[in-house]
N, C-alpha and C positions, 0 to 999 in steps of 0.2 A: 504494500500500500504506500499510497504517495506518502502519506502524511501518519509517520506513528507519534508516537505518545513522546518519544525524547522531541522531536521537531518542534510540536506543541511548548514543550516545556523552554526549549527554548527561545520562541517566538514571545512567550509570555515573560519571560525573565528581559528579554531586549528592552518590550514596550511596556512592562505593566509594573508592577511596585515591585513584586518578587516572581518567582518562579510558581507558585498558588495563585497570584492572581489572576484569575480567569475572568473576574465582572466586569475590570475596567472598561472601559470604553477606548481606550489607546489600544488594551490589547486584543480587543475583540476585531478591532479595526484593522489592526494586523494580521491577524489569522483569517478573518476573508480575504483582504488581497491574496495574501498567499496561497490560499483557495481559486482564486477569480484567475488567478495568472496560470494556475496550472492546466484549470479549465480553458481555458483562453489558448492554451497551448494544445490541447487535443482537441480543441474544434477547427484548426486550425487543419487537423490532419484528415479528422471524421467529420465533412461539413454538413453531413447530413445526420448528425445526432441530435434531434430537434428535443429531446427531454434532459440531457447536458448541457443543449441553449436555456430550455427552460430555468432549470438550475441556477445557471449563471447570470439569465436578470434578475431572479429571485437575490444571489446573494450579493449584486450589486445594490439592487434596492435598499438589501437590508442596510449594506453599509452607507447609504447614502442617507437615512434613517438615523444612525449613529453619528453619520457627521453633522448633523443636521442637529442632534443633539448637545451635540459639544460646542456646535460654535453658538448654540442658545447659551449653555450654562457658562464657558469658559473660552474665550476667542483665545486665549496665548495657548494652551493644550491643541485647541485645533489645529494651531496654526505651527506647534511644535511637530504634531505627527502626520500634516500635511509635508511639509520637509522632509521628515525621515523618509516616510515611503514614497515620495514623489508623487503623491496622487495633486491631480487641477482640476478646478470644479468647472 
């Protein structure tokens, strides 16, 4: 599988307060791109996988959702993990 449990761990330890933190919203925002890109990478191949498109508006939504969140409660966090992962709205 793409994505085991140390990758996890470590995506959350980069973006999130410790390596436990799963709720943040930095690090949630992280593990879907990391999600969106890999997907993004095999539609790429399989352009006819129309339920892994589905998929992938789904978890851009979501993060779109969370960003949307962050720059309501906290514009310098948005704008710190808008930088790190290179995401442009």
């Amino acid at each position: 599988m793409y994505l085991d449990s140390a990758k996890k761990q470590e995506i959350f330890e980069k973006y999130g307060k410790s390596n436990t933190d799963t709720g943040s919203p930095e690090s949630q925002i992280a593990l879907f791109s990391y999600r969106i890109s890999h997907l993004t990478e095999h539609l790429k191949s399989n352009h006819k996988d129309y339920s892994t498109e589905r998929s992938l508006k789904m978890l851009v939504g979501k993060r779109r959702r969370l960003l949307d969140y962050l720059i309501k409660t906290d514009i310098e966090r948005y704008r710190v993990i808008i930088k790190e992962l290179g995401i442009r709205k």
